[in-house]
C-alpha positions as CSV (number, residue, x, y, z in Angstrom):
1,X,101.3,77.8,115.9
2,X,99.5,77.1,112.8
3,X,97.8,80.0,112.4
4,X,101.4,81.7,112.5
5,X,102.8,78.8,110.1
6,X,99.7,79.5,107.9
7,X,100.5,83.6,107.9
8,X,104.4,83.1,107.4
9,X,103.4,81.0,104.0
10,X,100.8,83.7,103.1
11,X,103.6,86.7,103.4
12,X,106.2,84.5,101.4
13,X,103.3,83.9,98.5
14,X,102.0,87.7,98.5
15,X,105.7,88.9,99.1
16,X,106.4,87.1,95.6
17,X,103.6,88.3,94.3
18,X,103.8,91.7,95.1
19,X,107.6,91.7,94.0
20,X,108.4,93.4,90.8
21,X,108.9,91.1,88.0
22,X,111.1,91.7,84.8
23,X,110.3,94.2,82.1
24,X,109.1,93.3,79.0
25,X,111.0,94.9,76.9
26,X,114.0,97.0,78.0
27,X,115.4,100.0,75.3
28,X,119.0,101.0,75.6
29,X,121.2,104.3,74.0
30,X,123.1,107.0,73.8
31,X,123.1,110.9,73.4
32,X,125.4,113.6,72.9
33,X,125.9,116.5,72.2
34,X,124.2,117.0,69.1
35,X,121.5,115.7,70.6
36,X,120.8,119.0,72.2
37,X,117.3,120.6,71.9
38,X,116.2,117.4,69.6
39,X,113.4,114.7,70.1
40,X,114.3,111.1,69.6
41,X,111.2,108.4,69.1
42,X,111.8,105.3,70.9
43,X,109.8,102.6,68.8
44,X,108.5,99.4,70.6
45,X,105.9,96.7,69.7
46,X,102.7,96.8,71.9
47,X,100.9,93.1,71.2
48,X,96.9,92.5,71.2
49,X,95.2,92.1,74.4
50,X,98.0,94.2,76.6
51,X,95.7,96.4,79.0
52,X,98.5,98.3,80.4
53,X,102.1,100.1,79.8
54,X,104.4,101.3,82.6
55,X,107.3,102.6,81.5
56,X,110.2,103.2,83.6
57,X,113.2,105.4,82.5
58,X,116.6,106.4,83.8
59,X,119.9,108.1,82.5
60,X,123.3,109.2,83.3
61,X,124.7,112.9,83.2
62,X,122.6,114.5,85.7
63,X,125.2,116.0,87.7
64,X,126.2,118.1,84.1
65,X,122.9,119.3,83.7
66,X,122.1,116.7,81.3
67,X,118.3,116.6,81.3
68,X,115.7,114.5,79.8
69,X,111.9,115.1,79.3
70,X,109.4,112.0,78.6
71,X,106.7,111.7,76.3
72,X,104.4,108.6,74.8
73,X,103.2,108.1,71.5
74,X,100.3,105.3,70.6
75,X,100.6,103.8,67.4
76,X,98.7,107.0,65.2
77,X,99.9,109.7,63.9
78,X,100.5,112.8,66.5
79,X,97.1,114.2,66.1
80,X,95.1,111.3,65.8
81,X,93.2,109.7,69.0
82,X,95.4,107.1,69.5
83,X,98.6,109.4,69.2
84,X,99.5,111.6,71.6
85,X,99.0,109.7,75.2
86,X,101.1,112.7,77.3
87,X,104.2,114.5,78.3
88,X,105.5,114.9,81.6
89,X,108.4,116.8,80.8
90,X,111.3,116.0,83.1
91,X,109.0,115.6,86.1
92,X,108.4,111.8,85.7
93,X,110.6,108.7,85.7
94,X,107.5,106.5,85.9
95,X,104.5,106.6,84.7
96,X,101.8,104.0,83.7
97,X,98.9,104.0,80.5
98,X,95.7,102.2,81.0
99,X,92.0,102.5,79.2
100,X,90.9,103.5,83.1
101,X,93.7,105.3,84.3
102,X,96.7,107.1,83.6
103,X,99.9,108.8,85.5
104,X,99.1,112.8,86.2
105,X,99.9,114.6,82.4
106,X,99.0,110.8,80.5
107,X,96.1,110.3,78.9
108,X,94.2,106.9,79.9
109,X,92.8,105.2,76.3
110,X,92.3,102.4,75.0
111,X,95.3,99.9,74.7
112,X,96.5,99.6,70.6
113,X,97.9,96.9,69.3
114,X,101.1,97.8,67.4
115,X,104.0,100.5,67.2
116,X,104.1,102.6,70.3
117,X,106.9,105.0,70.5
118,X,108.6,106.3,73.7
119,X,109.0,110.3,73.0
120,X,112.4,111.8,74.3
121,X,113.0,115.4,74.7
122,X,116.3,116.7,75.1
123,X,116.3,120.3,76.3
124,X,119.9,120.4,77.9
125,X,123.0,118.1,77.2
126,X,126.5,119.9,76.9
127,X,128.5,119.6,73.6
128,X,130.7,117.7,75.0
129,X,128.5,115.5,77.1
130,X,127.3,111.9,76.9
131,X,124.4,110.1,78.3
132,X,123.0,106.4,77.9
133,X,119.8,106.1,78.7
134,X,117.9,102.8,79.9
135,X,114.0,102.5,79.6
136,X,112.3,99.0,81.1
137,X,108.7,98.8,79.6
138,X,106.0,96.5,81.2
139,X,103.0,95.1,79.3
140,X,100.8,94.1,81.4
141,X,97.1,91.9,80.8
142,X,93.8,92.1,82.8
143,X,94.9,89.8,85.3
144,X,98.2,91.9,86.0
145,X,95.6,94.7,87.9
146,X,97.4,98.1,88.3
147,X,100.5,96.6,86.9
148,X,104.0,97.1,88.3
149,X,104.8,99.3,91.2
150,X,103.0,102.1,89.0
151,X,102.0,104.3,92.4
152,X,99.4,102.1,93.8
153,X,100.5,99.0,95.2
154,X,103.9,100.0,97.4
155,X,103.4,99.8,101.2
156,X,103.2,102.8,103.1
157,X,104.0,100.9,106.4
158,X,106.0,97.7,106.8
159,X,105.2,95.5,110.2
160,X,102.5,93.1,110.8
161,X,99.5,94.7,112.7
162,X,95.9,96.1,113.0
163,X,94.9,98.7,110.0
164,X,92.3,101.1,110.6
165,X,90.4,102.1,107.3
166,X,87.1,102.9,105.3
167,X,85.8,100.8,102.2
168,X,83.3,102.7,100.8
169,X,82.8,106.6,100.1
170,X,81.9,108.2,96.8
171,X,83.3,111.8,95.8
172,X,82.6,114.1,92.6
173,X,83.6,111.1,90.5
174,X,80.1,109.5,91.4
175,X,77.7,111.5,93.8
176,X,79.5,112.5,96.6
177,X,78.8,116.2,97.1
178,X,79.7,119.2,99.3
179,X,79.5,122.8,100.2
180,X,81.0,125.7,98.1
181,X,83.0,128.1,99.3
182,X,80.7,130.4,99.5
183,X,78.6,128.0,101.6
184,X,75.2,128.7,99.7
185,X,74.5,125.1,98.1
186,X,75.9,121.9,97.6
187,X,78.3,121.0,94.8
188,X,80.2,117.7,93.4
189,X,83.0,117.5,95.8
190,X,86.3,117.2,94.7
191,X,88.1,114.3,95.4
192,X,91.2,116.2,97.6
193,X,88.4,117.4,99.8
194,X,87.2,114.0,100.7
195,X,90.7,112.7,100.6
196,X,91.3,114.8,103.0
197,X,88.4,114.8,104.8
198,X,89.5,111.1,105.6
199,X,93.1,111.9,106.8
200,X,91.6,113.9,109.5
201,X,90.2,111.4,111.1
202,X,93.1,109.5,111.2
203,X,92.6,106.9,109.3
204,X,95.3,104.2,107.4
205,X,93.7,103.4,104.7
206,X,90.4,104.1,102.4
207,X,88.7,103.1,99.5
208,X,87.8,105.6,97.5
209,X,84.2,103.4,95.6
210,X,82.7,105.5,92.8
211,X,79.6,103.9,90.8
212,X,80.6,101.9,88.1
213,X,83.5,103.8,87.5
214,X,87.3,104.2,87.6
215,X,87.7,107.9,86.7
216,X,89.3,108.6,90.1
217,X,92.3,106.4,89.8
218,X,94.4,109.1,87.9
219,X,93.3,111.2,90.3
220,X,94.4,108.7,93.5
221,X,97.8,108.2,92.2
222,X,98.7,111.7,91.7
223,X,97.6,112.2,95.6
224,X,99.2,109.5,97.0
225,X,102.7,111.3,97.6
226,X,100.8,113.7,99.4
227,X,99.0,111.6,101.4
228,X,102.2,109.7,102.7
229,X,100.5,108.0,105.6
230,X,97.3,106.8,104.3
231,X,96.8,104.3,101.5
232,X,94.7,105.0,98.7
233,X,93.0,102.2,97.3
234,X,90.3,102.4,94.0
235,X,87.2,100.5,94.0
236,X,84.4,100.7,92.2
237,X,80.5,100.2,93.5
238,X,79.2,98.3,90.6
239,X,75.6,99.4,91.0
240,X,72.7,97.3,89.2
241,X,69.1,97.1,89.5
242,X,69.3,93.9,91.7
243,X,71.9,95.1,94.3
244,X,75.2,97.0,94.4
245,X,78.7,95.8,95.4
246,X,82.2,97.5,96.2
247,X,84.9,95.9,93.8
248,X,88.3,96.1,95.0
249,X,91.8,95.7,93.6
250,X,90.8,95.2,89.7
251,X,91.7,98.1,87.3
252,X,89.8,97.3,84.3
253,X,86.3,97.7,83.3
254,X,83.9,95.3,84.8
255,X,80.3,95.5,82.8
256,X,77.8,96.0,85.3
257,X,74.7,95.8,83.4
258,X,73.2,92.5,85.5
259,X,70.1,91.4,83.7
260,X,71.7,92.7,80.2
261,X,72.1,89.8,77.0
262,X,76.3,90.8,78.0
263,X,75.8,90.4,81.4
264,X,72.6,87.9,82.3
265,X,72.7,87.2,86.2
266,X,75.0,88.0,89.3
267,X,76.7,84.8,88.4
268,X,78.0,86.0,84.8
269,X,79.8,89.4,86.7
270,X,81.1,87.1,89.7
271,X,83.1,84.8,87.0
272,X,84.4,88.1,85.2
273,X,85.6,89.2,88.8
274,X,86.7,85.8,90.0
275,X,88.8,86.1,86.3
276,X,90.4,89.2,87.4
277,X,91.5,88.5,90.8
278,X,89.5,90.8,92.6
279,X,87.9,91.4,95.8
280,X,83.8,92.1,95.7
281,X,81.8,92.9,99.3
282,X,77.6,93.5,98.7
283,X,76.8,96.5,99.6
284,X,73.7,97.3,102.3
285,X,72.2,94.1,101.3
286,X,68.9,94.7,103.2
287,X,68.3,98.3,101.8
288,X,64.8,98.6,100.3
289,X,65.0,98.1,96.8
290,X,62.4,100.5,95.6
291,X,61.7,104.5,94.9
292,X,63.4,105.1,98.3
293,X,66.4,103.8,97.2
294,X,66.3,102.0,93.2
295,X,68.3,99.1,93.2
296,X,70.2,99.2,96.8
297,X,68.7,96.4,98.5
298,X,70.4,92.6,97.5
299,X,67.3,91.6,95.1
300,X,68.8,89.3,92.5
301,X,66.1,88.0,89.7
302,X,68.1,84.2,89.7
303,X,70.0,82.3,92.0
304,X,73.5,83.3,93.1
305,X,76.6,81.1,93.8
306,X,77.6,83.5,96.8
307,X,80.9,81.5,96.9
308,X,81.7,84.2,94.6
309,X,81.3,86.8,96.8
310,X,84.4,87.4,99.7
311,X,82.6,90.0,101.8
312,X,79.6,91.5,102.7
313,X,79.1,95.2,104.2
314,X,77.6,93.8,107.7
315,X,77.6,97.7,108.3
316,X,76.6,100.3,106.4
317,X,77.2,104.2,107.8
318,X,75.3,104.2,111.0
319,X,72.6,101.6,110.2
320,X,73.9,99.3,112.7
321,X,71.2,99.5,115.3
322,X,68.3,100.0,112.4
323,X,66.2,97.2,110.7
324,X,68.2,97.3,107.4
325,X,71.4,96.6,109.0
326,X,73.1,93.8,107.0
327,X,74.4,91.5,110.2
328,X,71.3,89.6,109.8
329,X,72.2,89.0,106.2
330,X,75.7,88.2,106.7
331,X,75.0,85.8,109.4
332,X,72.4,84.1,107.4
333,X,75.2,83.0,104.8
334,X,77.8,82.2,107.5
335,X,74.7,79.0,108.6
336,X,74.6,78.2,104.9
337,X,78.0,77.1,105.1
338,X,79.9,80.3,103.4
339,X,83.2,81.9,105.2
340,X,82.5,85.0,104.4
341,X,83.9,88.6,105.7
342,X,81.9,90.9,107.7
343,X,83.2,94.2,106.7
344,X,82.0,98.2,107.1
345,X,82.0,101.4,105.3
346,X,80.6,104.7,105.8
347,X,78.5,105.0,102.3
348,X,79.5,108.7,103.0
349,X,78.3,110.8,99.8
350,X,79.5,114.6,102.1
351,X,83.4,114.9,100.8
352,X,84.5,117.6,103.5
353,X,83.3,118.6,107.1
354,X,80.8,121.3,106.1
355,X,78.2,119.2,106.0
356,X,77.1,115.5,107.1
357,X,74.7,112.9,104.9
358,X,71.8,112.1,106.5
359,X,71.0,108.5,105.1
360,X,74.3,106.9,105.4
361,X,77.8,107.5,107.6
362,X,80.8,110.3,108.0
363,X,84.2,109.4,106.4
364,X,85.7,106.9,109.3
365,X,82.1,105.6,110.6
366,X,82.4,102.5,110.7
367,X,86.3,101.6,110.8
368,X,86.9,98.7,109.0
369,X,90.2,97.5,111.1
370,X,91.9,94.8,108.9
371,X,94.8,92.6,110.3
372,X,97.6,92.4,107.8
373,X,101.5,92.1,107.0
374,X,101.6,95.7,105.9
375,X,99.8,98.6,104.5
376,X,99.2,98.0,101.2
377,X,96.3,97.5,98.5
378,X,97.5,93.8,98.5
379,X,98.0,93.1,102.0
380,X,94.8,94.8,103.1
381,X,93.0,92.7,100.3
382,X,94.5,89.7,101.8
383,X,93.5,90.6,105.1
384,X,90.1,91.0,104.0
385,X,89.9,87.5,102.2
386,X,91.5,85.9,105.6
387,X,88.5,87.7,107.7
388,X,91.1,89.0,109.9
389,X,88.6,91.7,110.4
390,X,86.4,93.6,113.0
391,X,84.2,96.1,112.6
392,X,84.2,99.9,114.8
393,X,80.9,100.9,114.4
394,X,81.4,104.0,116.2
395,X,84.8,104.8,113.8
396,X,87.0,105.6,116.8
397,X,90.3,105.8,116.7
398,X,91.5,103.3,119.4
399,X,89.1,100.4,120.0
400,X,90.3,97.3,119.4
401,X,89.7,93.6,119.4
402,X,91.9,90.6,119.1
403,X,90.5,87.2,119.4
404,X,92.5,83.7,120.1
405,X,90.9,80.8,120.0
406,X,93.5,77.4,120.6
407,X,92.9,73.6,121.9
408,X,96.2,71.7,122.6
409,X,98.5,73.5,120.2
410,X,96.3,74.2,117.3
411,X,95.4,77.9,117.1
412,X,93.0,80.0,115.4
413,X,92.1,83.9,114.9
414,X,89.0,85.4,113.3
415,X,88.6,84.5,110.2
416,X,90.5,81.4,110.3
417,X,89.3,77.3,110.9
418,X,90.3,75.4,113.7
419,X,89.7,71.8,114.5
420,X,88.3,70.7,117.9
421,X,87.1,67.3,118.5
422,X,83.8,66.4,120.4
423,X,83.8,66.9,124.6
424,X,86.8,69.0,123.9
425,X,87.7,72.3,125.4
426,X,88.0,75.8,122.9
427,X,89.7,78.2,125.0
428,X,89.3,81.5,123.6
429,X,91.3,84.6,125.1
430,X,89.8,87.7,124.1
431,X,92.3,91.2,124.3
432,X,90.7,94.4,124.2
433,X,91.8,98.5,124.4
434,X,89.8,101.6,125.3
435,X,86.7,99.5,125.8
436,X,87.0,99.3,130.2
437,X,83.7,98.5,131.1
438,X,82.1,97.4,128.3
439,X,80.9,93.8,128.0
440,X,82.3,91.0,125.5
441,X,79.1,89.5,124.1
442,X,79.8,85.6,122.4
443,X,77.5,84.4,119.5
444,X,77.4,80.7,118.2
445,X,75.6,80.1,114.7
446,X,73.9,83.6,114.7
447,X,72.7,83.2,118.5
448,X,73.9,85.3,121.5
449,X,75.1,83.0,124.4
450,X,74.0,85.2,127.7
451,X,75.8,83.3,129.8
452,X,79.5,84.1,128.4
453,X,79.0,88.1,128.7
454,X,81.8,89.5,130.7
455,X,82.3,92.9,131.9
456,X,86.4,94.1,130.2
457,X,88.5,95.1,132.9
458,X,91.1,97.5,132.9
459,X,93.2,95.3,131.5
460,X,91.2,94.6,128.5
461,X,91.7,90.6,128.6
462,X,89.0,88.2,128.9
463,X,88.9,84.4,128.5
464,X,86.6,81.6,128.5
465,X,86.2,78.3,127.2
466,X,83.3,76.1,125.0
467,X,83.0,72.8,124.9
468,X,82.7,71.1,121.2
469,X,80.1,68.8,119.9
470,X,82.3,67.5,116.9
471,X,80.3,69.4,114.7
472,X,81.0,72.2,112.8
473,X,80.1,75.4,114.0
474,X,81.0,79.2,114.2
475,X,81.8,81.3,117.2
476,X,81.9,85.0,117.5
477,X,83.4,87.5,119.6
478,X,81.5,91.3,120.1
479,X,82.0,93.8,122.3
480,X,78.9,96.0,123.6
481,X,78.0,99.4,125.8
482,X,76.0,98.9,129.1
483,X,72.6,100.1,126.7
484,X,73.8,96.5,124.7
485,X,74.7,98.6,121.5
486,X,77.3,97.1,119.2
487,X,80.6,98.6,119.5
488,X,82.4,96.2,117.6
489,X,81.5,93.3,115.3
490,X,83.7,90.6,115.5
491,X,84.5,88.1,112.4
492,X,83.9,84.3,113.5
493,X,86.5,81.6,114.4
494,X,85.6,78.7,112.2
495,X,85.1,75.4,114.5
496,X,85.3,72.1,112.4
497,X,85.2,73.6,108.9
């Protein structure tokens, strides 16, 4: 029950937040006639420190061929760099501006304080034909992320459930690299081949993690329409000399230069992320840090509040059953106290099927399968920051793990807390699918308990109960093959926290 009170308040809080709020500014008028084969300039004031303008513009006279085309002028003259931002002709009714990213035909820049002028083209309107037109304008800050329903942040699927996806791949935009066509030699891969590369193996959602860069989000949003069924979401893999880590859900640019005079320890970026709202994992945190790999492994110079920190890539590619796997890591911070996400991503540099990378995963391997209200950037973020996550290390398609953990009324899933006094019973009933014959493996504080192994039977349920101490503790739930090799990696129910 109060996990479900907890999630009902959590959907009415993102529902609100996710909701589109009121324009800035909204521009009103009318055309006619004489308006034909004219441009009108639309002149709005853009104040310091907005990161972001969506525009959003509509009109009347469609059905008598009135037509429209959309243009955006920054506040220089028409040739200069902070002029011309893009047309779109009539093919756009929304489109957003940002110093990372811009709608397909804008150009991204930075933001200008000053006179901005919406740019109207009017190549059809019938002498005696009227129009009014209405234009809302958003001006959004840092903390506003990808601003208004600007092509990144609508659901794709409504409906409360498990969401298969992949947090970490890199495409032409970074290092992720492919075949040509010719087969001969490998090449920056576009980003549509690994796009697609992911929608054939079925996944819901990916995040699409270039270093230290947002050059793909133009990019993202013009695919998205395509790729109706699977959510695109931009992340960045802020990559330093002492570590690297995916960055979700924050669209401006985060210096990455740890150990700089801007940027002096792991501390100074987590309170510019913290700032923006954002979602940050480490990345392979047990990666040498050396020649074989500069910078991968977790190695910072100075101490690191890793309160700051929501996730961590437990699994990286297919490096769960080698030394450098990053369980032992995670689990570490979990007995220091920290509720923090265990989370996977494939690391896969190879954008189509051609080919496959060697050192880290496929597109897909691991799933990261994240428990939310919907699919959407925000819900899956959510998801993430609830730990209402487990891990398919072999990236299947059907696999599945759902854990509840309850004394007397009081209920609890992974990732959340739950209460149980001392000498009292934790019942936890454990539903699996497509894993008959495998063996549910329990893990208290970052050691296995043997003696609660069970075999899943065709049904795929399971339950057993722990006793409490009082104290506070955390309990996890994996499943296994007969060889012991981790099929799935839980996230812990907190006991006592």
């Amino acid at each position: 029950m109060r996990r479900w009170i907890a999630f009902i308040l959590a959907s009415l809080v993102a529902t609100g937040v996710a909701a589109e709020r009121a324009p800035d500014l909204v521009l009103r008028g009318t055309l006619s006639g004489a308006d034909q084969h004219t441009y009108r300039e639309l002149p709005f004031d853009v104040p310091a420190g907005t990161s972001r303008i969506t525009i959003d513009v509509d009109y009347t006279g469609r059905e008598e061929k009135t037509a429209i085309d959309l243009g955006l002028l920054g506040p220089g003259d028409f040739e200069a760099q902070d002029g011309f931002r893009g047309w779109s002709g009539g093919s756009k009714r929304r489109f957003t501006v940002s110093a990372t990213d811009a709608t397909a035909s804008f150009l991204p820049g930075a933001i200008g304080p000053g006179r901005w002028r919406l740019l109207l083209g009017i190549p059809n309107i019938r002498p005696t034909s009227t129009s009014t037109y209405t234009a809302k304008i958003w001006l959004s800050r840092d903390d506003e992320g990808f601003g208004p329903e600007h092509g990144l942040t609508t659901a794709l699927a409504t409906g409360e459930r498990w969401y298969r996806g992949d947090l970490h791949m890199h495409s032409a935009h970074s290092d992720g690299g492919c075949l040509n066509t010719s087969k001969t030699k490998s090449v920056p891969c576009p980003l549509f081949l690994t796009v697609m590369s992911a929608a054939k193996r079925g996944l819901e959602f990916i995040a699409v993690s270039e270093h230290n860069t947002m050059s793909q989000v133009s990019e993202l949003r013009e695919m998205q329409p395509y790729f109706d069924t699977m959510l695109l979401i931009p992340a960045r893999e802020i990559t330093t000399f002492e570590g690297h880590a995916n960055l979700f859900g924050v669209s401006r640019t985060v210096d990455f230069r740890v150990g700089s005079r801007q940027v002096p320890d792991w501390n100074a970026l987590l309170a510019d992320v913290a700032r923006a709202h954002g979602v940050i994992s480490i990345n392979h945190p047990r990666r040498p840090n050396d020649e074989t790999c500069m910078g991968c492994g977790f190695t910072p110079h100075d101490t690191v509040d890793m309160h700051g920190f929501q996730a961590i890539e437990a699994v990286n590619g297919r490096d769960v059953e080698r030394a450098e796997t990053g369980i032992p890591f995670w689990e570490k911070q979990l007995n220091a106290g920290l509720r923090v996400t265990a989370i996977g991503g494939s690391d896969s540099h190879v954008g189509s099927d051609d080919a496959r990378d060697e050192f880290a995963g496929i597109i897909g391997t691991p799933t990261t399968v994240v428990h939310a209200r919907e699919l959407s950037m925000e819900a899956i973020l959510d998801g993430i920051r609830a730990g209402h996550v487990f891990i398919d290390t072999e990236g299947t398609r059907d696999r599945s793990v759902d854990v509840t953990a309850s004394t007397g009324i009081a209920k609890a899933g992974m990732g959340d807390a739950i209460a149980v006094p001392s000498g009292a019973d934790l019942h936890v009933s454990v539903r699996t699918e497509a894993l008959q014959g495998k063996k549910i493996a329990v893990t208290l504080d970052g050691k296995a308990l043997p003696t609660y192994t069970q075999v899943i039977p065709a049904n795929g349920a399971r339950v057993f109960d722990w006793r409490s101490d009082g104290k506070p503790h955390w309990l996890r739930v994996d499943v296994r093959g007969a060889d012991g090799k981790l099929l799935i990696l839980g996230n812990p129910v907190y006991v006592n926290h």
